[in-house]
KEKE-3310 file (N, C-alpha, C; in steps of 0.2 Angstrom, whole numbers, plus 5000, padded with zeros to 4 digits):
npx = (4815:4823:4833:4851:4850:4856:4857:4855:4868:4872:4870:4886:4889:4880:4882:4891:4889:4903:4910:4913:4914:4908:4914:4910:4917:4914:4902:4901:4891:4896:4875:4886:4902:4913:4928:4944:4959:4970:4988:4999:5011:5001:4990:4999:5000:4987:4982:4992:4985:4975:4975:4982:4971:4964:4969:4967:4964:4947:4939:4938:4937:4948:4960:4976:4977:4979:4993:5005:5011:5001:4991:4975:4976:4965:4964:4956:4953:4954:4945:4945:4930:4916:4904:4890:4897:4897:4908:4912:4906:4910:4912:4903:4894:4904:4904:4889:4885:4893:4907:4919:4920:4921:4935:4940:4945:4942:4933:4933:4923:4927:4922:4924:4926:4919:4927:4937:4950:4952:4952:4962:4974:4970:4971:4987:4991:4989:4977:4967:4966:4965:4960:4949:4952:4953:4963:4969:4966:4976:4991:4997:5000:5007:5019:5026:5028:5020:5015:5009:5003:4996:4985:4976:4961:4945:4934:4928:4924:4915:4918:4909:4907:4899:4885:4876:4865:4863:4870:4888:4896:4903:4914:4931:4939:4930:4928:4938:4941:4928:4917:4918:4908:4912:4913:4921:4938:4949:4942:4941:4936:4938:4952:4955:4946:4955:4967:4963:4959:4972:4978:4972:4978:4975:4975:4974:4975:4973:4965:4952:4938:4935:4923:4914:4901:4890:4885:4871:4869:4874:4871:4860:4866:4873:4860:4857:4865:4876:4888:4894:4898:4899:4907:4909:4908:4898:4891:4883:4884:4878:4866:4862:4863:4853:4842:4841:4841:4834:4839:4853:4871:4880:4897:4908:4921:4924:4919:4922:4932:4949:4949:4939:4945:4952:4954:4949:4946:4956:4962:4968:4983:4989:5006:5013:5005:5002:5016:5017:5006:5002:4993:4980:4978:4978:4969:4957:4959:4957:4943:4937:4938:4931:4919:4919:4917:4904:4896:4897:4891:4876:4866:4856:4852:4865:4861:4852:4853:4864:4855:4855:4862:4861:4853:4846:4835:4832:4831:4839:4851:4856:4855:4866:4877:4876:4881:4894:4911:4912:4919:4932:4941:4954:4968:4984:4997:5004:4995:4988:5001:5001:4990:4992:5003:4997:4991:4999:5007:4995:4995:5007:5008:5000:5007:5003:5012:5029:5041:5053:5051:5049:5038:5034:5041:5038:5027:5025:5031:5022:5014:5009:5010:4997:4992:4998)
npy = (5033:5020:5007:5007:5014:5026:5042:5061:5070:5070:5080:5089:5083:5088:5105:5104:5112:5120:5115:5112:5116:5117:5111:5107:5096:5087:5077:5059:5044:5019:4909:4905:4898:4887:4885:4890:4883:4890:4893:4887:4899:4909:4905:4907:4919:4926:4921:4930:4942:4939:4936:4949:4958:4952:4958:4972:4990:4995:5004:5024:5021:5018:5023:5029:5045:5063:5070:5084:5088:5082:5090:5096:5108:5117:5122:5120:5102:5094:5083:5069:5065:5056:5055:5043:5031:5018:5013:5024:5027:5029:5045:5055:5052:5051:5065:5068:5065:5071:5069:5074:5086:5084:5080:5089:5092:5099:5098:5098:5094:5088:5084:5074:5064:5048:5037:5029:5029:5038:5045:5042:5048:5062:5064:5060:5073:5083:5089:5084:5081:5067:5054:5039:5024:5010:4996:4989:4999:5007:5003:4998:5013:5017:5008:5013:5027:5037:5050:5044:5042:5027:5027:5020:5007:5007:4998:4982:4969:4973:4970:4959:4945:4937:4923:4915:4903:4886:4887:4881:4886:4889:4893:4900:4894:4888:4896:4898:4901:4909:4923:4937:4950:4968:4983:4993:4992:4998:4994:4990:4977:4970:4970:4961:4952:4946:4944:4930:4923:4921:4914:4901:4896:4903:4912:4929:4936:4932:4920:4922:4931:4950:4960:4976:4984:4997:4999:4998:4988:4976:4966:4962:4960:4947:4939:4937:4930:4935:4936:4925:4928:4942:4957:4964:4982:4986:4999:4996:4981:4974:4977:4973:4958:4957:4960:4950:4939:4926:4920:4921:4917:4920:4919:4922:4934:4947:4943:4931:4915:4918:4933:4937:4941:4950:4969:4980:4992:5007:5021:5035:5047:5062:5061:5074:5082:5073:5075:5089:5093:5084:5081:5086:5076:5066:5070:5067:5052:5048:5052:5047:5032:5031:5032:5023:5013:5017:5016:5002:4998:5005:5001:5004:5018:5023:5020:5029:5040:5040:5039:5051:5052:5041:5033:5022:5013:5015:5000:4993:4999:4997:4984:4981:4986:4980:4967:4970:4972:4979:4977:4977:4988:4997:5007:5013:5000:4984:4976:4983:4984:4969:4965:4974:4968:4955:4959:4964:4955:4946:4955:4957:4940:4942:4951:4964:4970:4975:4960:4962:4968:4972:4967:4967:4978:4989:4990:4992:5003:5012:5015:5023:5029:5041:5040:5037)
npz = (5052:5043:5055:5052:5041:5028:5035:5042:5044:5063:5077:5084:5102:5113:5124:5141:5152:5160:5150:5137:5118:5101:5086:5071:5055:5044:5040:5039:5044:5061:5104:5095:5094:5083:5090:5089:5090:5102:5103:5114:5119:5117:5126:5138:5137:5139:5150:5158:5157:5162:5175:5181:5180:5189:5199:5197:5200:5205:5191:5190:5204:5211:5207:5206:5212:5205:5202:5205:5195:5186:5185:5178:5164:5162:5149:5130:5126:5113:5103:5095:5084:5076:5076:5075:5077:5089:5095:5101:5112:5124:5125:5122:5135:5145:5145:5145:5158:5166:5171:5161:5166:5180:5180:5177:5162:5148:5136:5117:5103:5087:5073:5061:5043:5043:5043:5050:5049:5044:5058:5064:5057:5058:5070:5071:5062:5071:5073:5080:5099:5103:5101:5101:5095:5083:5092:5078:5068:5072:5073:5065:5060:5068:5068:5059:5063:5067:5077:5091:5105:5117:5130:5138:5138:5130:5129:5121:5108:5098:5084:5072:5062:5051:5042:5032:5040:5040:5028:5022:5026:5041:5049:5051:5042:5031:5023:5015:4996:4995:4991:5001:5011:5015:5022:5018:5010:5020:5030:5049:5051:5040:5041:5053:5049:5039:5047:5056:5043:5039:5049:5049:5038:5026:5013:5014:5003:4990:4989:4995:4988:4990:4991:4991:4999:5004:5024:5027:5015:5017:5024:5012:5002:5007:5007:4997:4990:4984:4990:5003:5016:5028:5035:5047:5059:5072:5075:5064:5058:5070:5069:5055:5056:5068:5059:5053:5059:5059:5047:5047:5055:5066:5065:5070:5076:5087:5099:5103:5106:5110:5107:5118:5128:5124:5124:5111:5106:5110:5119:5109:5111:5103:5103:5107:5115:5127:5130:5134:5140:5149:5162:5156:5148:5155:5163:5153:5149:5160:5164:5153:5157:5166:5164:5155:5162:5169:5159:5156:5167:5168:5155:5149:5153:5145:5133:5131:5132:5119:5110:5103:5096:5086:5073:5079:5088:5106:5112:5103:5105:5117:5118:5108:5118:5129:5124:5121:5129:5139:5150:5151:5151:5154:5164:5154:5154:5161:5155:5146:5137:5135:5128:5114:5110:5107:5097:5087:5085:5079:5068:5061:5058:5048:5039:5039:5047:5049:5048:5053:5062:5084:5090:5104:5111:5103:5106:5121:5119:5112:5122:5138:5152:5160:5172:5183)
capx = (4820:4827:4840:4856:4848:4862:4854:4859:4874:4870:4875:4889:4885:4877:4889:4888:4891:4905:4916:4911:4911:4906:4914:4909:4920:4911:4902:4896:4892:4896:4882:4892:4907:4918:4932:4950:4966:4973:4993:5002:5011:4995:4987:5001:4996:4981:4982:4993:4981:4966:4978:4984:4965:4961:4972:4968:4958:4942:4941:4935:4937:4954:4964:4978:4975:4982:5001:5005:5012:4995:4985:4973:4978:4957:4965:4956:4957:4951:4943:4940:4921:4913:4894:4886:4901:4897:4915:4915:4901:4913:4914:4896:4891:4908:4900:4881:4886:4899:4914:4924:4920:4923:4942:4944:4943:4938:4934:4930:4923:4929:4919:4926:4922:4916:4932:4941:4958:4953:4951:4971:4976:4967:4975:4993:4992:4985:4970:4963:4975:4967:4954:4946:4950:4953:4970:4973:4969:4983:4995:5004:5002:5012:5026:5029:5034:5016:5018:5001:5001:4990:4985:4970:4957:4938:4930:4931:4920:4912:4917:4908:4908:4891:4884:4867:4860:4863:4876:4894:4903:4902:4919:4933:4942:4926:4928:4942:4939:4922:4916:4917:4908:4916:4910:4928:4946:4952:4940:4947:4933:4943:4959:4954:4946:4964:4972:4959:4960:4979:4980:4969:4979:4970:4978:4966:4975:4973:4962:4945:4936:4935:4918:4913:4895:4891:4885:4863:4868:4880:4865:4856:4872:4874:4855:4855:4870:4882:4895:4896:4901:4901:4912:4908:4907:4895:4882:4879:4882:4874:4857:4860:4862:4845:4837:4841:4845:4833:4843:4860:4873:4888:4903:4916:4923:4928:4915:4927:4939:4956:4945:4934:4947:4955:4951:4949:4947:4963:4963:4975:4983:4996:5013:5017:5001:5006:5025:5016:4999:5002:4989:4974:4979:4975:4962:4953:4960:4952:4934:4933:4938:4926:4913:4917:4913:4897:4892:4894:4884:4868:4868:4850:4853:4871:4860:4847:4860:4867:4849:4854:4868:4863:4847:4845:4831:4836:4833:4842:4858:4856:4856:4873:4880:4877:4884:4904:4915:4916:4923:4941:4945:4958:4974:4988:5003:5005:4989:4990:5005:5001:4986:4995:5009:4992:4986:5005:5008:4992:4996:5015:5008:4997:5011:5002:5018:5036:5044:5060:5046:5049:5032:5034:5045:5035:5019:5029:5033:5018:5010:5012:5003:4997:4990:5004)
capy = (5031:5011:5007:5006:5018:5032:5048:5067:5069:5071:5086:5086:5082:5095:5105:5104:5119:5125:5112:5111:5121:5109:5113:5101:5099:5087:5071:5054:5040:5015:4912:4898:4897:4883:4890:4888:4880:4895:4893:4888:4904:4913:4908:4912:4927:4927:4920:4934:4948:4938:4938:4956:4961:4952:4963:4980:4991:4997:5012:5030:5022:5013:5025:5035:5053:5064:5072:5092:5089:5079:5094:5098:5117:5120:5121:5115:5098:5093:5077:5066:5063:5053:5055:5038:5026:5016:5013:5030:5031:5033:5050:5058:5047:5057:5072:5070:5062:5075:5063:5077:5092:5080:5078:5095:5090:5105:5096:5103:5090:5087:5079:5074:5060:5043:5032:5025:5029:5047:5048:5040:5055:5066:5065:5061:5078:5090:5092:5084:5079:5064:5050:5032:5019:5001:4996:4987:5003:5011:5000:5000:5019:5019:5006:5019:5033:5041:5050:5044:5036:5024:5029:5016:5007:5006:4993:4975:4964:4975:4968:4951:4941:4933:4918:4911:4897:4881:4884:4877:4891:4890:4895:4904:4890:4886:4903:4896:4903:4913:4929:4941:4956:4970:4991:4997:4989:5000:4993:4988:4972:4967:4968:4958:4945:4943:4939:4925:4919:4919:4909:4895:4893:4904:4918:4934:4940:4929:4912:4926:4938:4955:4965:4982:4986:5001:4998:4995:4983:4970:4959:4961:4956:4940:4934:4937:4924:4941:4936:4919:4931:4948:4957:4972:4983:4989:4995:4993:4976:4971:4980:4968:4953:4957:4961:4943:4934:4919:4919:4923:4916:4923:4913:4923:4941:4949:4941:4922:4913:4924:4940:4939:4943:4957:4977:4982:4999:5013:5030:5037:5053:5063:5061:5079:5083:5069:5077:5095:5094:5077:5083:5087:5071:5062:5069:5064:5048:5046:5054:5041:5024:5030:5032:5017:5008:5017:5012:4994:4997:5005:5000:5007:5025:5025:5019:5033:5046:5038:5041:5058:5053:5038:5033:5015:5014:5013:4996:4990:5002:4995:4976:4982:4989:4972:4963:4972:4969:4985:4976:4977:4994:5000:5011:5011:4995:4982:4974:4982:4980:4962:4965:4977:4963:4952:4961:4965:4947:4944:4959:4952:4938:4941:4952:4972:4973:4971:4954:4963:4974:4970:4969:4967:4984:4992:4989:4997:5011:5016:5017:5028:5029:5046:5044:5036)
capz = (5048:5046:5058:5049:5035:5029:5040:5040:5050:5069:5078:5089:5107:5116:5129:5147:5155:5156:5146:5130:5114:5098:5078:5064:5048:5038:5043:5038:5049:5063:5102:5094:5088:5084:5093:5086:5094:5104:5104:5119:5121:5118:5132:5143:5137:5141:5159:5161:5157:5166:5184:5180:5179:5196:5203:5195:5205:5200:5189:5195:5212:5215:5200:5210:5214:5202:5207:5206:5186:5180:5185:5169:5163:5157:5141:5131:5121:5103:5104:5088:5084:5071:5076:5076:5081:5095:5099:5104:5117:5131:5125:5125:5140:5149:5145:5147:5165:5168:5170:5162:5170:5186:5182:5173:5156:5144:5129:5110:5100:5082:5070:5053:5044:5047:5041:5055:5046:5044:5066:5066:5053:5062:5078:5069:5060:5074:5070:5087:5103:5106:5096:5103:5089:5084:5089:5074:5064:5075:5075:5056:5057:5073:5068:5054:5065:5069:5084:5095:5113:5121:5137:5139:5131:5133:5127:5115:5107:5091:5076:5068:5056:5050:5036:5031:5043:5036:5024:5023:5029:5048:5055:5046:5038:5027:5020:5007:4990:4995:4991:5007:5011:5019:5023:5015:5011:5024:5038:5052:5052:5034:5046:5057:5047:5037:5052:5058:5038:5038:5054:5048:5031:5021:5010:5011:4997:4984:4991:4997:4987:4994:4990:4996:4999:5011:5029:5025:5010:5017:5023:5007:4997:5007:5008:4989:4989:4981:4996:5006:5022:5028:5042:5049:5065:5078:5075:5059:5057:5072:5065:5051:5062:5072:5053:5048:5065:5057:5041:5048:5060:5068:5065:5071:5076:5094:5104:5103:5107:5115:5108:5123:5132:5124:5122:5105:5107:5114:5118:5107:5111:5102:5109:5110:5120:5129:5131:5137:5143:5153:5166:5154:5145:5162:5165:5148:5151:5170:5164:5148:5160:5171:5156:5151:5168:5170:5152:5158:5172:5165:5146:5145:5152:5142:5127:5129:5128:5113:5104:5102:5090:5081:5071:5078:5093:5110:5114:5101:5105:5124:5118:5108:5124:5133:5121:5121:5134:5143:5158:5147:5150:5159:5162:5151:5160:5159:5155:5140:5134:5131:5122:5111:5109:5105:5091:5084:5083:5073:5060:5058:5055:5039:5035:5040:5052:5044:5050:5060:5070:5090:5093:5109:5110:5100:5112:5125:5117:5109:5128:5143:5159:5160:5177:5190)
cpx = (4823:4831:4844:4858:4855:4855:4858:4862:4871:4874:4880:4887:4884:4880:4885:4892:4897:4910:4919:4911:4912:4908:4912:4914:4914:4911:4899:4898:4898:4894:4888:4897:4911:4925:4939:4954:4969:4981:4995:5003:5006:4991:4991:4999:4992:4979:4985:4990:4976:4969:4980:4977:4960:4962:4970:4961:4953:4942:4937:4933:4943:4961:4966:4977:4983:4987:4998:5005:5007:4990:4981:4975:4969:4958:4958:4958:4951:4952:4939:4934:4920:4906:4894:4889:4899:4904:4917:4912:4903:4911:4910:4894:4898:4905:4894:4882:4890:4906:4920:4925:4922:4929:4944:4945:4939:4939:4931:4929:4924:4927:4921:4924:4920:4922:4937:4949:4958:4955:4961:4975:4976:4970:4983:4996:4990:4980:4964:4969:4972:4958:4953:4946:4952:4960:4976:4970:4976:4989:5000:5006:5010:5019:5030:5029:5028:5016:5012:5006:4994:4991:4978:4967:4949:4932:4930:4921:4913:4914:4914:4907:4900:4891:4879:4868:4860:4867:4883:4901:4898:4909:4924:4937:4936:4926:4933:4938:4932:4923:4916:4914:4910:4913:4915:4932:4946:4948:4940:4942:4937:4949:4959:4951:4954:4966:4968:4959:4967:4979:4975:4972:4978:4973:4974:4969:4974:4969:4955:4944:4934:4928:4915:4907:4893:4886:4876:4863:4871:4875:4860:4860:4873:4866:4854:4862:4878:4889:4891:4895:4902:4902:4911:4908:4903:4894:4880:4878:4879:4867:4857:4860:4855:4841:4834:4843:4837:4835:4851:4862:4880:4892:4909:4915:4926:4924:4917:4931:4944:4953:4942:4938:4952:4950:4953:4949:4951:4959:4969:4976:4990:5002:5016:5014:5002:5011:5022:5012:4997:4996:4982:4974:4978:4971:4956:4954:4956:4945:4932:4932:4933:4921:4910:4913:4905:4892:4890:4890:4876:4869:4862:4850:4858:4866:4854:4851:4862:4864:4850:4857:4865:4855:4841:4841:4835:4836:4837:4850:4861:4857:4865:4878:4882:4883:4892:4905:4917:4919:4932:4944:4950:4964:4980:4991:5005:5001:4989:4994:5003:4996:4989:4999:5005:4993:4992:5007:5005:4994:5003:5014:5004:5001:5009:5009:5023:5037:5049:5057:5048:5044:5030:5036:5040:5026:5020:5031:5028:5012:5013:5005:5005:4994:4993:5010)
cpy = (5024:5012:5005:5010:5024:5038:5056:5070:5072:5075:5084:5085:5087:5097:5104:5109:5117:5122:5112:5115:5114:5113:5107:5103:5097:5080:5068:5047:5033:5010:4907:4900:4891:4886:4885:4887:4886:4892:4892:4896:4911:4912:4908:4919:4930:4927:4926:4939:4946:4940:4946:4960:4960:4956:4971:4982:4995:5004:5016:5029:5021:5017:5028:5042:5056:5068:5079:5092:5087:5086:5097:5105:5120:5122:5117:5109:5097:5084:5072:5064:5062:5051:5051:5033:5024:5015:5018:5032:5034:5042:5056:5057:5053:5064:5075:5070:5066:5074:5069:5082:5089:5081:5085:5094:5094:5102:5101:5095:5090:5083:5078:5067:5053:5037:5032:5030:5037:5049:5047:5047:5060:5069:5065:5068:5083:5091:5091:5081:5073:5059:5042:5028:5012:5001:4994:4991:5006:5010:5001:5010:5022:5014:5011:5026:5037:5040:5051:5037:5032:5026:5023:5012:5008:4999:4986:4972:4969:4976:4959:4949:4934:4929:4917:4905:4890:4880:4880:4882:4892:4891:4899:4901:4887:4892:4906:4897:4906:4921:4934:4948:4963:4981:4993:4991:4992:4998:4989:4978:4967:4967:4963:4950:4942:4943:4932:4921:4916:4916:4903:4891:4895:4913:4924:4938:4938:4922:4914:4931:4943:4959:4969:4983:4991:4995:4993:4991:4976:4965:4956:4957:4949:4937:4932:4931:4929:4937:4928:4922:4937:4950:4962:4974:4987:4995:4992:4986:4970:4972:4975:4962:4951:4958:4953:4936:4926:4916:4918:4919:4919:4918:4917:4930:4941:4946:4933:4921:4917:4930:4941:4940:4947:4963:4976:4989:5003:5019:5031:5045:5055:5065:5068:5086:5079:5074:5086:5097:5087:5078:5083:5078:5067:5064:5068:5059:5043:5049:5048:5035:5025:5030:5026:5011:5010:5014:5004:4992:4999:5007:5002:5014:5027:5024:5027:5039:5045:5041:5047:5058:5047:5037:5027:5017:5013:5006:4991:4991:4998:4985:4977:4981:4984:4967:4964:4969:4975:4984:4975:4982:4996:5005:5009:5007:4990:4974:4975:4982:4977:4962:4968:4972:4960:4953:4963:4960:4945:4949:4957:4947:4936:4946:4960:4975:4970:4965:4956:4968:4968:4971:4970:4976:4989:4994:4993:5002:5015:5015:5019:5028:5036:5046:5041:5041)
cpz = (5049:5051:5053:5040:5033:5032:5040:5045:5057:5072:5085:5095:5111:5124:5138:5151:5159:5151:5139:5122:5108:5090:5074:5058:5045:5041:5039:5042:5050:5068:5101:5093:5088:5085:5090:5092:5093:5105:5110:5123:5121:5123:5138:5143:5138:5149:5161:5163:5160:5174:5184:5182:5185:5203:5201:5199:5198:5197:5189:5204:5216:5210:5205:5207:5208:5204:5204:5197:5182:5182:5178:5168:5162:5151:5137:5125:5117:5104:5098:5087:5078:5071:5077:5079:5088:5099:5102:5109:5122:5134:5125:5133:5144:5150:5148:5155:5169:5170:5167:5164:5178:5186:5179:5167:5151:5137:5123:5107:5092:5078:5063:5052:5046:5048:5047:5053:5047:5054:5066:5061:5055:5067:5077:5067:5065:5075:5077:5090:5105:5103:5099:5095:5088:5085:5083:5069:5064:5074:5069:5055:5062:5074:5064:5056:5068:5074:5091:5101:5115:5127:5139:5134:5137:5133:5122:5115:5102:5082:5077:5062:5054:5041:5037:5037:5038:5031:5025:5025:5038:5053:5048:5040:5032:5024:5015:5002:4989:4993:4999:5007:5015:5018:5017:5015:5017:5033:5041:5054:5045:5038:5048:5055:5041:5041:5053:5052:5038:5045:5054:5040:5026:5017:5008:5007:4990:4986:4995:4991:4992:4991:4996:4995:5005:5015:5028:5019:5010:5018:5017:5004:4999:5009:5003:4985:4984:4985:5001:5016:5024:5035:5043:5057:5068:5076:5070:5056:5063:5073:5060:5052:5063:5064:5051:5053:5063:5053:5044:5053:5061:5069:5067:5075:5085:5101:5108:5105:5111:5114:5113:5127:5132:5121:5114:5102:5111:5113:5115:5110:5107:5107:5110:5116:5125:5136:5138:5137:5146:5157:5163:5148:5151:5164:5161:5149:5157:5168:5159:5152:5162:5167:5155:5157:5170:5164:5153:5163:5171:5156:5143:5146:5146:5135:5123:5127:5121:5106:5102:5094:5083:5079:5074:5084:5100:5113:5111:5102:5114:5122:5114:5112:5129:5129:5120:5127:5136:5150:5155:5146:5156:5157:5159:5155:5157:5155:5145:5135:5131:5127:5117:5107:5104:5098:5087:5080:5077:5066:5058:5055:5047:5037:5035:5042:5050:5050:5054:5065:5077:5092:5099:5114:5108:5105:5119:5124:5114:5115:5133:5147:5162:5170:5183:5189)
residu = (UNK:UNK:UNK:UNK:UNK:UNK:UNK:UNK:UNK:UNK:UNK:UNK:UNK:UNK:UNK:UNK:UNK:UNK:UNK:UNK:UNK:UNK:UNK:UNK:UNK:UNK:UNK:UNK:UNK:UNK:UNK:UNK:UNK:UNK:UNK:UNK:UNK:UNK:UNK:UNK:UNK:UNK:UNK:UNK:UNK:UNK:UNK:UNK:UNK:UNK:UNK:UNK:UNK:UNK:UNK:UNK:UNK:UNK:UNK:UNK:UNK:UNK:UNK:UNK:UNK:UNK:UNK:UNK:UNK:UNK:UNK:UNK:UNK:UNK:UNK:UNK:UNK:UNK:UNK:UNK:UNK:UNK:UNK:UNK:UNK:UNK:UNK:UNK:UNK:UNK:UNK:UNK:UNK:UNK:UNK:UNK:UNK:UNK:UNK:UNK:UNK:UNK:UNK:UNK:UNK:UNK:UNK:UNK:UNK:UNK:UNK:UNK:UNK:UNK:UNK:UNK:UNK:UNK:UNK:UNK:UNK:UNK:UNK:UNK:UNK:UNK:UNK:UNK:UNK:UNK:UNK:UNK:UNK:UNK:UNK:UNK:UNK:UNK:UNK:UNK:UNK:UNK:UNK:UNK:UNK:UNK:UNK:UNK:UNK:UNK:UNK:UNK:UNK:UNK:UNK:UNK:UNK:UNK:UNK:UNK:UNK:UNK:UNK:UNK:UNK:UNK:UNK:UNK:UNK:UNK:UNK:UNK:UNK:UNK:UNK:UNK:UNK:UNK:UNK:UNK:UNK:UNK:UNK:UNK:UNK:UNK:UNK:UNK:UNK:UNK:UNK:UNK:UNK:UNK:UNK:UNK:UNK:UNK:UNK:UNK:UNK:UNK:UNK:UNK:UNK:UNK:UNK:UNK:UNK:UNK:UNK:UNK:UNK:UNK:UNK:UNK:UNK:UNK:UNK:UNK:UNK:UNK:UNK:UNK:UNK:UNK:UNK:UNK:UNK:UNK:UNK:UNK:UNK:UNK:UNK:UNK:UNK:UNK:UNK:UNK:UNK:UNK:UNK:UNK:UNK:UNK:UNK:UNK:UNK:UNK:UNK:UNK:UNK:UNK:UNK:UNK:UNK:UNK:UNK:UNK:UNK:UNK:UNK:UNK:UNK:UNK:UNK:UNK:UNK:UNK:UNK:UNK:UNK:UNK:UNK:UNK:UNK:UNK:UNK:UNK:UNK:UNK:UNK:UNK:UNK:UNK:UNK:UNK:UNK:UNK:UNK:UNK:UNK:UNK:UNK:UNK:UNK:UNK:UNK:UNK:UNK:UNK:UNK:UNK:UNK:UNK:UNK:UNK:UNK:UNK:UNK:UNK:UNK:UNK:UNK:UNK:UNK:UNK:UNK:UNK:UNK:UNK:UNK:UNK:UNK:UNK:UNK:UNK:UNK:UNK:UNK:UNK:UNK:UNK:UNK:UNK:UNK:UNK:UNK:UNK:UNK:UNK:UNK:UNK:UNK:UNK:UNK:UNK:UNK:UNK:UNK:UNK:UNK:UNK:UNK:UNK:UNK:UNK:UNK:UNK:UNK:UNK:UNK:UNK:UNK:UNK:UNK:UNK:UNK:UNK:UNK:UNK)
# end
């Protein structure tokens, strides 16, 4: 089957005695740049999360030991899954490797469907105690009252932004009055690229077209001249990258500028799991960091595990893997905090997050460190 082809849903990941039990609802599937003038205060903020990060210990060796109240109960927990997503691998790779049976951690995996937005609903309404997703999905659900924590994140650097070779769009401010392609409205690569438009001058509501093609048509639409530009995340648009890497070039996304040095992906957990199963929420917590640090160390085992789930080969899912930045995972502090604060600022400023939000307030309040 092509890479990037639609495929028939994958099953959930297969248990590891004794942690695991697995239900399905209902599934469907996801270096130049001209670098921009980062703001003064921005890169305070940035220096402060690089010195903070030379100080963090390492994680699954230097993470304090769990107290008498974080003990997990073996309860267990309901864990959002969306098949194919790479930004989720922590969470097989935990399992295959035993990561959560290690800390106690009885998961149930929960798979509905593919839309990013549905994993933040999912885990608002109960339905799982605790979902991996972008934090600038998370972020407008939780100014607005939705009651999820961050406890971490795991990884950055999977969304891009790609254009033909040779044409006149080469960074984001050329990208005035074009066509753009985009998976959904609602995807969090269409976020991300309105922030980076509105910080250049560029009004993505009215001075960009928006066009939706699913995930195996975005590169067609812009070789066919449909779209100028298409924005997508991991895998699939960096299957469509490698399809067309003599035609194509990446002019932007999470791999640049101040993104290289922030997480893109949190663990959410609901805050009432949180509030009364603190212990089993530290120990998902402490098995994903550790996940994530061993995925950054061998990104061709963690890629072969992967093959279970997605359709795309393994050397191709193992060149992805290198390509994030899973060395930006850590525990909730204050570390993240200022990323949080980061990616607040940006949706404030195109307008996602109201204008009297305290983003900074609100960054601190929407994380909690489940494991000191």
């Amino acid at each position: 089957m092509p890479a990037g082809r639609p495929h028939p849903s994958p099953p959930c990941p297969p248990p590891i005695q004794p942690v695991t039990r697995c239900k399905t609802e209902r599934h469907a599937m996801t270096h130049s740049l001209h670098h921009r003038t980062i703001d003064p205060s921005r890169r305070r903020l940035l220096r402060g999360a690089a010195a903070l990060a030379v100080g963090a210990p390492l994680i699954g060796v230097g993470l304090p030991s769990l107290s008498r109240a974080q003990q997990p109960t073996g309860e267990v927990i309901k864990v959002g899954w969306n098949g194919s997503g790479i930004c989720l691998i922590s969470q097989p790779v935990a399992q295959a490797k035993g990561f959560f049976e290690k800390h106690g951690a009885n998961v149930e995996f929960v798979n509905f469907g593919s839309g990013f937005a549905q994993g933040v609903e999912a885990v608002a309404a109960g339905k799982v105690d605790t979902y991996v997703n972008f934090i600038l999905q998370y972020l407008k659900p939780l100014e607005q009252g939705v009651a999820v924590k961050f406890t971490g994140t795991v990884h950055g650097g999977c969304i891009r932004v790609l254009a033909k070779n040779g044409a006149q769009e080469v960074d984001y401010a050329t990208l005035k009055g074009k066509s753009i392609g985009v998976p959904s409205i609602d995807n969090p690569a269409k976020q991300f690229l309105s922030v980076e438009l509105q910080k250049v001058g560029i009004n993505p509501q009215n001075e960009v077209e928006w066009k939706v093609f699913p995930n195996d048509l975005l590169g067609e639409a812009l070789s066919k001249g449909e779209v100028q530009a298409v924005s997508g995340v991991d895998p699939a648009i960096y299957v469509t990258f490698r399809q067309h890497k003599d035609e194509f070039a990446e002019i932007g996304g999470l791999h640049f500028g101040e993104h290289q040095q922030l997480a893109c992906c949190a663990i959410g957990v609901r805050e009432e799991f949180v509030q009364n199963r603190r212990g089993d929420a530290a120990a998902f917590t402490r098995a994903l960091l550790e996940s994530a640090q061993w995925v950054s160390e061998n990104p061709d085992e963690a890629a072969e595990i992967f093959t279970q789930y997605s359709p795309i080969e393994r050397p191709i899912l193992a060149e992805i893997i290198r390509s994030h930045t899973h060395d930006v995972h850590y525990p909730a502090g204050d570390r993240l905090v200022q990323h949080l604060s980061a990616y607040g600022k940006d949706l404030q400023e195109v307008g996602i997050l109201r204008r009297r939000t305290d983003v900074d307030a609100l960054a601190r309040k929407v994380s909690v460190d489940v494991l000191s």
